[in-house]
N, C-alpha and C positions, 0 to 999 in steps of 0.2 A: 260742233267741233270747231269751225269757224273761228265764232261768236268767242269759245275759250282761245285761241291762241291769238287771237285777237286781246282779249281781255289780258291774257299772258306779256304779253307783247308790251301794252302799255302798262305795266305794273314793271317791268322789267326797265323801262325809259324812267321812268316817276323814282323809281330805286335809284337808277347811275347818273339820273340828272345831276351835275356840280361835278361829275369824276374829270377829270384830266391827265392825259396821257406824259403831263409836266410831273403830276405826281407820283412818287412811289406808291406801290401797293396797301400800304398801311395807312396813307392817308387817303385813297379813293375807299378802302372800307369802310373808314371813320364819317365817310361820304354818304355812304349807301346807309349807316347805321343812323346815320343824324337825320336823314328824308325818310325810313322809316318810324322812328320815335317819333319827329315832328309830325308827321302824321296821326300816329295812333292817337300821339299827346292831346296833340290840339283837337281832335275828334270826341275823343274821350272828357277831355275838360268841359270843352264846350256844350257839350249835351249835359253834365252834371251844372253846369253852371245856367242852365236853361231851366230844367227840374229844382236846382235853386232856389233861382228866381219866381218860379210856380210856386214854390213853398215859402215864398215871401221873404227868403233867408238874404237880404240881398247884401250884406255882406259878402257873403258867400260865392255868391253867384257872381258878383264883378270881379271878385279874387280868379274866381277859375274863368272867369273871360279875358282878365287880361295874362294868365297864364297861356290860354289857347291862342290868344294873339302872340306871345313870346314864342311858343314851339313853332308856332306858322313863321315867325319872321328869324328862323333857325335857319328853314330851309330857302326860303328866297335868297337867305345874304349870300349861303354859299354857291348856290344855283345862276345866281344872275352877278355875284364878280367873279369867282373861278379863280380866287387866287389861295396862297397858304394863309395869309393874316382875316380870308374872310372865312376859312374853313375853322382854323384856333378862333376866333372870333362867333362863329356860331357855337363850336363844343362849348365856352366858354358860358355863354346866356343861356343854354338847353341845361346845362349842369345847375347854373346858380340859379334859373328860374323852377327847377326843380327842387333844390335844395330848401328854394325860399317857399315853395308853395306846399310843400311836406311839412316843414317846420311852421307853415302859419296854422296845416290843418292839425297838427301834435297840438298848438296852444290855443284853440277853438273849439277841438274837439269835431271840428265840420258834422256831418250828417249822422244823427245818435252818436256821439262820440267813436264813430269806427275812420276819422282823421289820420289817426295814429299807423292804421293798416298800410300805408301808403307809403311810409317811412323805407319797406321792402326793395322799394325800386332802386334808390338811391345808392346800393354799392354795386350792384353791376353796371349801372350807366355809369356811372363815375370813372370806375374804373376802367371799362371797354371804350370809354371814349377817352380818358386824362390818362392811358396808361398806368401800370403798375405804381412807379413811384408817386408822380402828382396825382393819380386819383387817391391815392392808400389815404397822401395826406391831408386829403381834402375832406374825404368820409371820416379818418380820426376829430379832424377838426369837428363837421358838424355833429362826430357822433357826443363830443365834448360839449358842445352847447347844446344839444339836445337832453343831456343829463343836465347840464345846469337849469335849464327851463322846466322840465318835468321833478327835480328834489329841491329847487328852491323854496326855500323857509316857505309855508303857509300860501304856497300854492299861487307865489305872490306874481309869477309871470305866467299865468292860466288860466282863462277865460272859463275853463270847464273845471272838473273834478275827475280823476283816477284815483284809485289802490294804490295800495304801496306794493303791490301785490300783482298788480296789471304793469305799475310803471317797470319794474325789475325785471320782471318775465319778458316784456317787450324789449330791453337792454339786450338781455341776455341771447336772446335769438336774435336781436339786431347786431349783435356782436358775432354770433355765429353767421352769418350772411355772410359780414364781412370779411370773416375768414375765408370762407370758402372762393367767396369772389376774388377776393384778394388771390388764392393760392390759384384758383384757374390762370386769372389774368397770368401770373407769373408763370406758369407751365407753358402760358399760351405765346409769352412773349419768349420767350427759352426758345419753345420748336419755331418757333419763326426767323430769330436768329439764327437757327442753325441749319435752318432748309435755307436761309439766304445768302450764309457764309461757303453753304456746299455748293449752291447755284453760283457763285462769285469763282469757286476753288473750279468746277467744273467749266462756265465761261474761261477763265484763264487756261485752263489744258488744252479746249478746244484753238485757243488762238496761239498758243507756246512750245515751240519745238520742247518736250520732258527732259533734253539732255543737257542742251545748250541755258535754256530757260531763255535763249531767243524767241520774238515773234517767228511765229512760221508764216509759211506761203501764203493761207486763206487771209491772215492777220494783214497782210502787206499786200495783198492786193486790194485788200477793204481801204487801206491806208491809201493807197497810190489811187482807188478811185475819188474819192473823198480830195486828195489833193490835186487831183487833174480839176474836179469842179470848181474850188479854190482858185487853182490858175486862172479856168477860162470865164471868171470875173473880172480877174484883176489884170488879166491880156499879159501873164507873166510868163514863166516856164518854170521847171525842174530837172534835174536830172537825176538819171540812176547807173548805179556800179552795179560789175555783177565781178564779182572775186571766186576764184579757184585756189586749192592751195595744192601746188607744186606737187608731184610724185606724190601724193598721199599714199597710194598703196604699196609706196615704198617704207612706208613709214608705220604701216601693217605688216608689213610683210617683216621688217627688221627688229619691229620693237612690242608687237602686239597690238590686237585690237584696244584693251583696256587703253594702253597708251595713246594709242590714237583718238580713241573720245576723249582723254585729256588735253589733247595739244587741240580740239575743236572749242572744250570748253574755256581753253586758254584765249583762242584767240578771240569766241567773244567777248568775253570782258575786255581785251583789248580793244575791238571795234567800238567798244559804246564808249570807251575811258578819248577813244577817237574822235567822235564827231557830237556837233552840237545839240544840244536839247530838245532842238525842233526835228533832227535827222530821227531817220532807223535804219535796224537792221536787222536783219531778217536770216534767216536759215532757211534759202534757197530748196534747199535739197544736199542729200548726200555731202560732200566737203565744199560747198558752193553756198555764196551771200550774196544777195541783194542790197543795196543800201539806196533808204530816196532820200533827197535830198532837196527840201521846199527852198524856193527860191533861190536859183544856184545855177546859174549856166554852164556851159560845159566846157571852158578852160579855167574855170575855178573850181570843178570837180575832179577835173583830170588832177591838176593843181593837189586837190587832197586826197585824191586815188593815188598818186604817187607818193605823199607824205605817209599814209598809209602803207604801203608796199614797204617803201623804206625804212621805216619803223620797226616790220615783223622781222625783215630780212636782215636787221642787224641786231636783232636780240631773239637769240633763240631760244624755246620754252625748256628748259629743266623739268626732267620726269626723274626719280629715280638716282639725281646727283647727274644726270647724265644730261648734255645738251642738247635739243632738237635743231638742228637749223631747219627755217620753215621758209617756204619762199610763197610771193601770189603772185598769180597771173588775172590781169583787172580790164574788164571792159567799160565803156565808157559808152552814154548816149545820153541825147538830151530829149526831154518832152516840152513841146511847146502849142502851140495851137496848127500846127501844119505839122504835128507826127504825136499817133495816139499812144499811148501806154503799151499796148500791145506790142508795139510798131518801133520804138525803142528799147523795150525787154529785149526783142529779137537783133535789135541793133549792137544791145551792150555784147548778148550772147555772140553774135557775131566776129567784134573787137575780143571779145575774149579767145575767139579758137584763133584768131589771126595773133595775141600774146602768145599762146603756146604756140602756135606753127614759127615765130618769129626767135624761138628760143627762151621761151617761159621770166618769169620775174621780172614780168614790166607791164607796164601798163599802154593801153591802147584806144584814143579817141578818135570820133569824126575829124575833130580839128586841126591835131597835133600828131595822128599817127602814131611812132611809137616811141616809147623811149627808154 
C-alpha cells in the first residue's frame, strides 16, 4: 500500500512538473498534458525505433529516435524555464514533431505499411493542446497535405504503395476524428468559458455590496490590508473616511425604502465620480462608507472629506421629480506606521460620532477637529 502511494505520489510530481501558480488553469493543464504525451511519446518511439534498428530499417529507427528525443525535449523546456513562451514553445515542437513524424510514416509506409495508423493521434493533440481555432487549422492544414502526398499523380511522393481504396477510407475516417475532436474541443472550450465567467460573476458578488455595486466590507478590508503592506515598505501612510448620511431614516420614513436605496445608489456613483483612481470605496454597512485612500495624509483627506461633504450637501438627489436634500457626517483618521488599520477604522468611527454629536454635516479629523 506504501509502495503505491508512493509510486502515486511521484507520477503525480512528473504530471505538474512546469505548472505554476503564474499561470491560469488552462495553461497548467496544457502542462500536465504535454509531460504526459512527452512521456508516453518518447517511450513509445524509442522502443519502435530500437525494434527498428533490430530490423535493420535504420531509416526508421533514427526517424523515431530523433522524435523521442523531441517529445523528451517538450518536457524539459517547459519544466526547467517555467515560463508562458517556454510552455507555447514546447506545444509548438510536440505538435509539429508529431505532425512531421505521422506524415514521414504515411510516405514510407514505416512497419508493413501500418505508418498510416498513426495519422489518429494527430487531432486530438492538436487540438487539446493548440486550442479549438489554431489546432482546427493546423489539422486542416496537414490534413490538406496529407491528401496531396497520398493522390499525387503515380504515387510520385511515396516511398510505399496503397489502394485507392485504403487511401480514401483512411481520409474519410481521418476526417471524422477530426470532427469529432474538433466538436469536443469546442463543447470543451464553451463549458470552461462559462464555469469561468460564473466563477468571475460569483468572485465579484462575493466582494460587491448587490445594491450599491460598491466593494463591500470583506473587499476593503482585503484592500486596506494589502495597502498597510504597501505603506510599511515605503515608511508612507494613508488615510480612511468613514461617512454617515444624515437622518437616513428620515428619509425612509418620508419617502420609502425603495427611495432610500436610490439616494445610496445615488451617492455612490457620486463617491467614485469623487475620488481618484487609486482611492475606494466601500459600503461600510447599512447608510455608512469607507473610503482608503493610498498615500494621502490627514489634512489632505480631511481637505477632500470636506469637498466631499460639500458637494452632496449642495446637490440633492431627485427621485420622483422631487428633491432629496442629503447631508454626511465624515470621520477622518490616518494610518501610518505607529497606528494599525484597526486602530484608525476605530478612530474615523470615533470622529464620526463626535460629527453627529457636534450637529451632523461636517466633517471631523485628528488634526483639524471640526468644521
Amino acid at each position: 500500500m506504501k509502495s503505491f502511494s508512493r509510486l502515486k505520489s511521484a507520477a503525480q510530481r512528473y504530471a505538474r512538473a512546469g505548472c505554476s501558480k503564474s499561470f491560469d488553469a488552462e495553461t497548467n493543464r496544457r502542462v500536465i498534458v504535454v509531460n504526459l504525451f512527452a512521456f508516453v511519446g518518447s517511450s513509445l518511439t524509442l522502443v519502435l525505433g530500437v525494434r527498428a534498428a533490430f530490423a535493420q530499417d535504420w531509416l526508421l529507427g533514427l526517424s523515431l529516435a530523433v522524435a523521442s528525443l523531441l517529445f523528451f525535449t517538450t518536457r524539459w523546456l517547459q519544466v526547467v524555464k517555467q515560463t508562458l513562451f517556454a510552455q507555447h514553445a514546447a506545444v509548438v515542437i510536440l505538435v509539429m514533431c508529431l505532425m512531421v513524424l505521422t506524415l514521414f510514416l504515411v510516405i514510407t509506409g514505416g512497419n508493413s505499411n501500418t505508418g498510416p495508423l498513426w495519422l489518429y493521434l494527430v487531432p486530438p493533440v492538436s487540438l487539446f493542446l493548440g486550442g479549438f481555432k489554431r489546432g482546427l487549422t493546423l489539422v486542416v492544414l496537414f490534413t490538406a497535405l496529407v491528401s496531396v502526398v497520398l493522390f499525387y499523380p503515380n504515387d510520385g511522393l511515396l516511398l510505399t504503395h496503397y489502394s485507392v481504396e485504403f487511401k480514401t477510407r483512411l481520409l474519410y475516417s481521418f476526417a471524422t476524428i477530426v470532427f469529432l475532436s474538433g466538436l469536443y474541443e469546442y463543447s470543451r472550450e464553451q463549458s470552461y468559458a462559462y464555469v469561468d465567467k460564473m466563477r468571475d460573476e460569483f468572485e465579484h458578488q462575493a466582494l460587491h455590496d448587490q445594491m450599491t455595486k460598491l466593494p463591500n466590507r470583506r473587499h476593503i478590508n482585503e484592500q486596506l490590508k494589502h495597502e498597510y503592506q504597501r505603506m510599511a515598505r515605503s515608511n508612507g501612510c494613508f488615510s480612511v473616511l468613514l461617512a454617515d448620511v444624515d437622518h437616513f431614516k428620515s428619509i425612509n420614513d418620508q419617502y420609502g425604502h425603495d427611495c432610500g436605496d436610490e439616494v445610496l445608489k445615488t451617492l455612490a456613483k457620486r463617491f467614485q465620480n469623487a475620488i481618484r483612481k487609486q482611492d475606494m470605496v466601500a459600503r461600510w454597512g447599512g447608510e455608512e462608507f469607507l473610503f482608503m485612500l493610498p498615500d494621502t495624509g490627514l489634512e489632505n483627506a480631511h481637505e477632500l472629506a470636506e469637498k466631499i461633504r460639500l458637494s452632496i450637501h449642495e446637490s440633492p438627489v431627485w427621485q420622483n421629480q422631487h428633491p432629496i436634500k442629503v447631508a454626511l457626517s465624515i470621520g477622518v483618521a490616518e494610518v501610518n506606521k505607529d497606528t494599525s488599520i484597526d486602530q484608525a477604522v476605530n478612530l474615523a468611527d470615533k470622529h464620526l460620532y463626535m460629527a453627529k454629536h457636534e450637529g451632523r454635516n461636517r466633517v471631523v479629523s485628528k488634526a483639524s477637529g471640526s468644521s
